[in-house]
N, C-alpha and C positions, 0 to 999 in steps of 0.2 A: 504494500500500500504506500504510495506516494502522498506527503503532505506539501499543499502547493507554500510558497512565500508569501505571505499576504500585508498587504495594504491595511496600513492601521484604521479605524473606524475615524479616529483624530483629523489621519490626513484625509482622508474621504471627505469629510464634512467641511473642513479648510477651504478644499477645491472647489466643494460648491459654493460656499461661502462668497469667495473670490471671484468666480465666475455670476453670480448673481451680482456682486457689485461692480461687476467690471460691465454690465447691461446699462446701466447707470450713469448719467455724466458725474462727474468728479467737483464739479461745481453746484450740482443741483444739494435736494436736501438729502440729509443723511437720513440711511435707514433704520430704523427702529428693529433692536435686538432682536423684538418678539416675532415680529414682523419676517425679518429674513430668519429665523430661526424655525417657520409654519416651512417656509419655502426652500428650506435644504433639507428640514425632514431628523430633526435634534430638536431638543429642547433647549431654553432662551439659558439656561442658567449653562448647558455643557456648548454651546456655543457662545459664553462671555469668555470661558477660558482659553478658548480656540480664539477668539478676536484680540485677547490680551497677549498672546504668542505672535498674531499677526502683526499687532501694534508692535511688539517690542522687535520686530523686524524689521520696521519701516516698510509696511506692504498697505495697511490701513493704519486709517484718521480717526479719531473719537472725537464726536463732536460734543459737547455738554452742553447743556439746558431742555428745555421744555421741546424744541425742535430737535434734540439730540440725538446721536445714532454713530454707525460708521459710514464711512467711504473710504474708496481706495483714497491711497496715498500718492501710488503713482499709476503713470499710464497701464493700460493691461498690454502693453509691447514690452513695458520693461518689465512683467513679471513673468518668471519664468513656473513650471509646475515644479522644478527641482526645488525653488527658495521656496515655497508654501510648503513643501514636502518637509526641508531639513527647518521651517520655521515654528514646527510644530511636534518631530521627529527627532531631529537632531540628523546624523548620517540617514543619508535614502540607502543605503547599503552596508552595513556592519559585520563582519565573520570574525569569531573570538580567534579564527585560526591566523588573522593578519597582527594580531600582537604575541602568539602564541609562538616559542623559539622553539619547540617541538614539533612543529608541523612543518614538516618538508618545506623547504623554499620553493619548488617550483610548483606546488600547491596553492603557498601565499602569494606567487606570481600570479597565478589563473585566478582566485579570488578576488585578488586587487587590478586584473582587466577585468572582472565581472561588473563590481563596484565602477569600475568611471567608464563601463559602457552605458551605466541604468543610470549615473550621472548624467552622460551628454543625453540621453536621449530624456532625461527627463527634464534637462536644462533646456533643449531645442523645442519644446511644446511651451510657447507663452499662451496668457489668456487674450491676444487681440484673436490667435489664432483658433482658438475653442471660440472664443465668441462669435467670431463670424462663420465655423462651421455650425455652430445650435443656431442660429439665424437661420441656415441656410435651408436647414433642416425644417424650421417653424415655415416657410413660405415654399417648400415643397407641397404639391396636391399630390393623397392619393387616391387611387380608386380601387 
């Protein structure tokens, strides 16, 4: 039996997070915790912890007062899905066997090209470009 690698529930929820605010102008009003919290599908209190890891990333804005909420911080070009991964994660890739002086070297070599293959390729999916693939997808008909 094979157990797959999985995606933490943290960074899942991140991404949509992200992706919902990146729908959004960056000028307009900020969105209300509860609010995007019905719409990524978590609850408002385990998605304040998740926007407080974003925040400390420099990814989203808190807005405070009665109008209050988040938005991104910055453009969704400059966000990549790797910094929402490690901003909430820490490494997108981690094997005990890459600090481990027991485990074969050319072991730790294939683990550590594993690790900065699931880097770039999770660095090279920013949200301008998920944005405008779920766009594209919403103004598709089908029959």
């Amino acid at each position: 039996m094979f157990r797959a690698v999985k995606l933490s529930v943290k960074t899942d929820y991140a991404a949509r997070a992200v992706l919902e605010l990146a729908g959004h102008p960056a000028d307009g009003p900020a969105r209300k915790v509860e609010e995007l919290a019905t719409v990524v599908g978590t609850s408002a209190n385990f998605l304040v912890q998740i926007l407080i890891d974003l925040k400390s990333a420099g990814i989203v804005a808190s807005v405070r007062g009665k109008q209050g909420g988040y938005r991104l911080a910055k453009e969704p070009a400059d966000i990549s899905l790797g910094r929402v991964w490690r901003a909430v994660d820490g490494a997108v890739l981690d094997s005990p066997a890459l600090g481990d002086d027991q485990c074969p070297e050319v072991l730790q070599q294939a683990w550590g090209e594993v690790r900065t293959s699931v880097n770039a390729a999770a660095d090279n999916i920013t949200f301008d470009q998920l944005l405008e693939a779920r766009n594209r997808d919403e103004e598709m008909y089908y029959i």
